[in-house]
N, C-alpha and C positions, 0 to 999 in steps of 0.2 A: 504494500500500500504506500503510495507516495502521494506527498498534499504539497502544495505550492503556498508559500509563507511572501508574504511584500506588505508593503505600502498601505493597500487597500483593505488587508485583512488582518494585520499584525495585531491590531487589538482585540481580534478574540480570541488568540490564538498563544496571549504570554507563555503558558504554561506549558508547551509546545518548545515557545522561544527558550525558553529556562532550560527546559533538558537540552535541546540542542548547545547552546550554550556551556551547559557541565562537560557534554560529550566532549565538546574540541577542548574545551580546559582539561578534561583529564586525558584525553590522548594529543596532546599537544605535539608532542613529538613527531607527528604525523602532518604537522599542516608547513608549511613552506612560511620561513619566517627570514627573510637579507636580514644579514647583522645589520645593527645601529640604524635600519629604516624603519619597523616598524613595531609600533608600539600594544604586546598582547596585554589584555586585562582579563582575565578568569575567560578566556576563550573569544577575547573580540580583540578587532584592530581599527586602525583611525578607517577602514570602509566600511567598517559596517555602521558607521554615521552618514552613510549616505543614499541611505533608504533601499539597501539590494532588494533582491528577491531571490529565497531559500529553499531550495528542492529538496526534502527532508523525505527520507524513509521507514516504516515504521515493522517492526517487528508483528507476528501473528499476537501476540498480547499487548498490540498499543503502546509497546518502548519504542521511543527515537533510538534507530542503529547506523543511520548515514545521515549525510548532509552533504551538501553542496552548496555555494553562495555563488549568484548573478549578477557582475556588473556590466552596464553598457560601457564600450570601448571611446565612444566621443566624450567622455569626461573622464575623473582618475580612476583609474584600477592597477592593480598589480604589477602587470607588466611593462606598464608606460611608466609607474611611479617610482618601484620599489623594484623589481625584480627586471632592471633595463639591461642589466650588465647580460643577461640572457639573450640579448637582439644582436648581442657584438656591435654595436655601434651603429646597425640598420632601425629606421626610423620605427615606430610602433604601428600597428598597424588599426586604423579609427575607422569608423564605420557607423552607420545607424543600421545594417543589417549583419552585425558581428555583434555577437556579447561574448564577453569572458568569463568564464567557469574555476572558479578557485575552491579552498579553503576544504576539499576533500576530505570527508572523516568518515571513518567506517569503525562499530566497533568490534573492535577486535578481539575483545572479552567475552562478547556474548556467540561469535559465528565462529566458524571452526577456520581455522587460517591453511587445510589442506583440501586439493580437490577441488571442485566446480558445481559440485550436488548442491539439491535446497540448504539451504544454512549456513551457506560457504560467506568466507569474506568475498571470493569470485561473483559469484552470484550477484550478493550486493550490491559490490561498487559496478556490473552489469545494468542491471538496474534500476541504479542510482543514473547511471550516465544515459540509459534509453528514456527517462523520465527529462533530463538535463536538455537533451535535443531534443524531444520530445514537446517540454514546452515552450523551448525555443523557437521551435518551427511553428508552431501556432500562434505566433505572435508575429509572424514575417519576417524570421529570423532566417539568415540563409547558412551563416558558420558559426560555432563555440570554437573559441581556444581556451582548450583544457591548462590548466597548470596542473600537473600531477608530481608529487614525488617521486621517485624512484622506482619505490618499490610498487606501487598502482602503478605504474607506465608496466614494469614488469609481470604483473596479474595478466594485464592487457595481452600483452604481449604471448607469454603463454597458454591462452583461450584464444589465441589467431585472430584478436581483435584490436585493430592501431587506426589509427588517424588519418587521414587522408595526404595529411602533410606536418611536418613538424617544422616548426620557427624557431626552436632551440631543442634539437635532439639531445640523447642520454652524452655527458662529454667526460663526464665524472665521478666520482662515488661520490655518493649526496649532493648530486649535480639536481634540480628540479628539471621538469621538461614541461617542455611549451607547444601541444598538440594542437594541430587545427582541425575540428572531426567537421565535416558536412551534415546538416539535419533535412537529412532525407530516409526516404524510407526503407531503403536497405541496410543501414548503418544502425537502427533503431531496430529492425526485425532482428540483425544479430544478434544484436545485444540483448534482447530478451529473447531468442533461441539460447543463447548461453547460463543465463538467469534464468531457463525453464518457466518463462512467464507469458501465459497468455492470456489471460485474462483481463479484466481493468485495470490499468496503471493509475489514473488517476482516480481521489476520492475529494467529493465537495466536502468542505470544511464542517458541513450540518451531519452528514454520518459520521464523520470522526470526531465532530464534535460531541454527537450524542453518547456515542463508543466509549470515549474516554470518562464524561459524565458520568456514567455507569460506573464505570470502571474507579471512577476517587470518590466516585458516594459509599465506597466500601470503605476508601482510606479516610477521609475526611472522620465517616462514625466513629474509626480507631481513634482518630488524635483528638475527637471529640473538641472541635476548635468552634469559637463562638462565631454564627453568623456573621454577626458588623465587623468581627474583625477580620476574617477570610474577606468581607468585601471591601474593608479597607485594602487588605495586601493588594490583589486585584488591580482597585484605582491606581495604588502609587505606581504599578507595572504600568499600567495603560497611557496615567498620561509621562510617564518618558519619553522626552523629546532627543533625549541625548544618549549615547552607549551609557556614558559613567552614570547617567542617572537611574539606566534602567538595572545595570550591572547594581547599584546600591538599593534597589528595590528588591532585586532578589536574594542579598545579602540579608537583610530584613528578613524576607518570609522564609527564608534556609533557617534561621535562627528564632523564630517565632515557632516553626515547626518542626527543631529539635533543639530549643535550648539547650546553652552548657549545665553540664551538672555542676552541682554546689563544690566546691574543694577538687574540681578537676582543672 
């Protein structure tokens, strides 16, 4: 199941944003960060102040287990800003029919990291990237340039699934690379023939929303947490205008719902 996260929907969607958010903070290790350009905070960088949009994928029980982040190429992203040295010194390339694909997370705790079967990290990031061009192509999108790390260019690579073109092939150990995939629909059938996915990729935010509903009206009764104040946490998520403000919102409600214990 994959749900499309932006601008338009973000605010019903916090709780969503939250786990995504822990995801890359605790696999950090895994996102593509140029020394001394950019700045992480519990799993964001200075883009994600600039209103992406987030391809997120969810587990059979409603866990965020991938992600992806969307920027248009005619204003900053990644590889214009932060990751140029990757162009060798050819100009970036801008476009209103080119978006860029970053910030790649799959977890790797939850999928089994051998193999290409249901449950695979392969599978996944399959998945993740047919959903990626997927809705890029339904918005008049004609190319994504992937930034992958390494070792996803390498998944790719042995499931017989690559890019159309690379702007910064593999040149080094913990070199990133800069894929140019086409969203079309050959490129998109692979990738969920590999992922064993054929059915709905996409889910409107009102089934997953009700999904999940379900799903924390079991947790909510555990923590037995008061109404006004769950609708408090909520508002301060919603109205953040800004990464830090919202990163300090969910700082809040991590802590509202598991305070420290007494003498710890």
């Amino acid at each position: 199941m994959i749900l499309v996260i932006d601008s338009f929907n973000k605010h019903r969607h916090s709780d969503i944003l939250v786990e995504m958010f822990e995801l890359r903070a605790r696999l950090s290790a895994q996102l593509i960060c140029p020394s001394g350009a950019v700045r992480r905070m519990r799993g964001a960088d200075e883009f994600d102040n600039l209103d992406p949009a987030y391809v997120i994928g969810f587990s059979d029980d409603l866990a965020v287990i991938s992600c992806a982040r969307i920027l248009q190429t005619i204003g900053p992203h990644m590889l214009a800003d932060t990751c140029c040295e990757l162009l060798e010194g050819e100009p970036p390339l801008r476009s209103a029919t080119l978006w860029e694909a970053s910030e790649f997370c799959i977890d790797t705790d939850y999928l089994v990291t051998a193999g290409q079967g249901p449950g695979s990290v392969c599978a996944a990031l399959c998945y993740l990237m047919a959903g990626v061009l997927d809705y890029a192509r339904s918005n008049g999108i004609q190319d994504v340039i992937a930034l992958l790390p390494p070792d996803w260019n390498n998944v790719f690579r042995q499931a017989q699934i690559t890019p159309d073109d690379y702007l910064a092939p593999p040149s080094g150990a913990g070199q990133a690379v800069a894929g140019l995939w086409a969203c079309n629909e050959q490129q998109i059938v692979a990738l969920r023939a590999v992922a064993r996915s054929d059915g709905k990729l996409f889910h409107g935010s009102e089934h997953l929303r009700n999904a999940r509903v379900g799903k924390a009206g079991v947790l909510n009764h555990k923590l037995d947490l008061a109404d006004d104040i769950a609708l408090y946490l909520l508002e301060q998520i919603d109205a953040a205008s800004t990464i830090q403000e919202f990163q300090a919102a969910i700082a809040l409600t991590r802590h509202m719902l598991a305070p420290d214990q007494p003498g710890k």
